[in-house]
N, C-alpha and C positions, 0 to 999 in steps of 0.2 A: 060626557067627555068630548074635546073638540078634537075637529079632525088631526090637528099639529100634534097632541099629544098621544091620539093612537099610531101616529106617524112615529112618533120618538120612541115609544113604546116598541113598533116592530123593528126599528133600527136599534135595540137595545141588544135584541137577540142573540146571541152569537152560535154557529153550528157547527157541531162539533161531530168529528168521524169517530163510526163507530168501529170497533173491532173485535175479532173472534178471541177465542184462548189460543194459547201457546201452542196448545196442540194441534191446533186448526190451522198455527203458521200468520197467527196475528191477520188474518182475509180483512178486506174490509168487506162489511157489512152496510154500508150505507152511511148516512149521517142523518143528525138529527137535532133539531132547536132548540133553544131554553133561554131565557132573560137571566137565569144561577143556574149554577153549576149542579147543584145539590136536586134542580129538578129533572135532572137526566137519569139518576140514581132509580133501581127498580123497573125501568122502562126496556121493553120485551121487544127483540126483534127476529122475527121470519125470516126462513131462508131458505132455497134449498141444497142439497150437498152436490148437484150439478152446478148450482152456480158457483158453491167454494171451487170446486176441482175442473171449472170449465168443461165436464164432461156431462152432454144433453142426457146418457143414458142412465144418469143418476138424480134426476130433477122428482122422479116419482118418492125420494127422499127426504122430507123437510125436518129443520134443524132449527131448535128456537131458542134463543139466548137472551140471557138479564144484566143489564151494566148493570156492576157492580161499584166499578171505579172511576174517577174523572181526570181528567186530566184539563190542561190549560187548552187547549182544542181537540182533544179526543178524549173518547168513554169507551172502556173497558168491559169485556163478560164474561157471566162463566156460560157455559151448559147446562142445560134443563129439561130440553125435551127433542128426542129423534123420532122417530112419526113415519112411517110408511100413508102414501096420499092411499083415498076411498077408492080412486080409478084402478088406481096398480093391485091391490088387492082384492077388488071384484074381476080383475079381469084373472086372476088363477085360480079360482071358484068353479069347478066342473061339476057338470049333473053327474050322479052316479059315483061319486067319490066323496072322502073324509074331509072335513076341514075341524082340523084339532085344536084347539087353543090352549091357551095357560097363562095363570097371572101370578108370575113369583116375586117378592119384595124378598128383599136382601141388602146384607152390610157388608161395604167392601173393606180391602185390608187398614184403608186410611179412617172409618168411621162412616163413610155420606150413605144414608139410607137411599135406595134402588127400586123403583119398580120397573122388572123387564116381562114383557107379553109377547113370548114366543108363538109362532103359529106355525102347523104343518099341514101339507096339503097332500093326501094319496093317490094313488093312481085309480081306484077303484075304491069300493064300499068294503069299508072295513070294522069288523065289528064290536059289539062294546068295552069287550076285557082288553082289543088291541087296542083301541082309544086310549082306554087308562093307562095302561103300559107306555104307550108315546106320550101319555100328558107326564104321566112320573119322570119318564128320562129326560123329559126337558127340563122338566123341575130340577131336579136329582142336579143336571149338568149346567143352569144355570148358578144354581149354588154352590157348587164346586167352583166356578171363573169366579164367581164375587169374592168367594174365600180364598182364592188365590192371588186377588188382582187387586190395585189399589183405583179410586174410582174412573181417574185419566183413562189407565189400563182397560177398562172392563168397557168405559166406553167407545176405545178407539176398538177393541175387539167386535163389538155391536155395527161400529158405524164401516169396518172395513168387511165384515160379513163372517169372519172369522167364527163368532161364537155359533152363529145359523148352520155355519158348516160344520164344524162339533158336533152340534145336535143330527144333523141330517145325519153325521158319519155311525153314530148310535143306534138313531131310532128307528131309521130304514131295515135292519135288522128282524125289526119286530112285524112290519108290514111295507108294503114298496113305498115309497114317497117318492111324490114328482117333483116337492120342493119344501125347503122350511126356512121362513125368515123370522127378523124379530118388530115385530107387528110395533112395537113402541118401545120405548126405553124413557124413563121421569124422573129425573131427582125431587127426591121426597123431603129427604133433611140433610144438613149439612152436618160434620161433624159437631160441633157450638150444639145445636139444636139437638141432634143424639144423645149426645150430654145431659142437656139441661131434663130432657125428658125423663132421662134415666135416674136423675138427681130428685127429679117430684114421682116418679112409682118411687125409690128408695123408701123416699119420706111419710108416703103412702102407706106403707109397708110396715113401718117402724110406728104410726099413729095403729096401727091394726092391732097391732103385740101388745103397745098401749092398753088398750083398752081391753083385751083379751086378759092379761094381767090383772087390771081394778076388776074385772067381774069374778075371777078365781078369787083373787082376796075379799072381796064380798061375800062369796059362800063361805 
């Protein structure tokens, strides 16, 4: 290829701004290139929730989004993934104390399947039954916001700290806690996808009876 044509080629490009969801207050996110429109579709951008809210004390939170949609010079996203960084959470790690986790997958009120990884932090060494007890109530109380919340909902509750404090207000109860955030938050499926899923076990289900059936009428 000669040099004029990979000249005309990058002159083809057009860049287009990216932006957050609606909930997010449409932020820009950056911009980003393509020769079609159709190749911006799918493409992941990094962020942190200091840089949406121009506040430095919130940068230890990353926030990762997927255009979804294009427009004539901007691309559109949803939410996908909230993220506590590795620094922020080694740094509340104490010798001599709990560090609890939990991985709960949940369906919120509108359908989008959910995985939220709460984590709790003790003041001191706390022992195995109180462990499981704090990991239930996270459990228990994350289930309760997704059954209540539609996915908008359950993620501005995550990313405003709201649900961390729920759980802190619970499970300190059962043993002290010096702190409980929510370590990740991922969209799994979209509603479409929940669906469709749920459409092929159906079918799954119904071939099982099948053949459960010919084998009775055999005997």
């Amino acid at each position: 290829m000669s040099e004029r044509s990979v000249s005309r080629k990058k002159q083809e490009k057009r860049w287009y701004t990216v932006h957050a969801p609606e909930q997010f207050d449409r932020a820009e996110l950056g911009s980003t290139p393509a020769d079609e429109p159709e190749k911006v579709l799918d493409r992941t951008i990094e962020t942190t929730l200091g840089d949406l809210t121009d506040n430095a004390s919130e940068n230890n939170t990353k926030l990762t989004f997927k255009i979804t949609d294009v427009g004539s010079d901007a691309a559109y996203t949803e939410f996908v993934k909230h993220e506590l960084t590795r620094d922020y959470l080694r740094s509340l790690v104490r010798r001599g104390a709990s560090k609890i986790d939990a991985y709960v997958t949940v369906l919120t009120t509108d359908d989008y399947r959910v995985q939220i990884q709460p984590v709790a932090f003790t003041t001191k060494k706390a022992d195995h039954s109180q462990e499981r007890a704090i990991r239930e109530t996270m459990v228990d109380i994350v289930e309760e916001a997704a059954a209540e919340r539609t996915f908008e909902e359950l993620i501005d509750s995550v990313v405003e700290g709201r649900l961390s404090s729920a759980i802190y207000g619970e499970a300190k109860t059962i043993y002290p806690l010096r702190r409980v955030e929510i370590k990740k938050a991922t969209l799994e499926a979209r509603p479409e996808e929940v669906a469709a899923e749920e459409e092929a076990a159906v079918d799954v289900d119904e071939e099982d009876v099948d053949v459960a059936a010919d084998e009775d009428d055999e005997e």
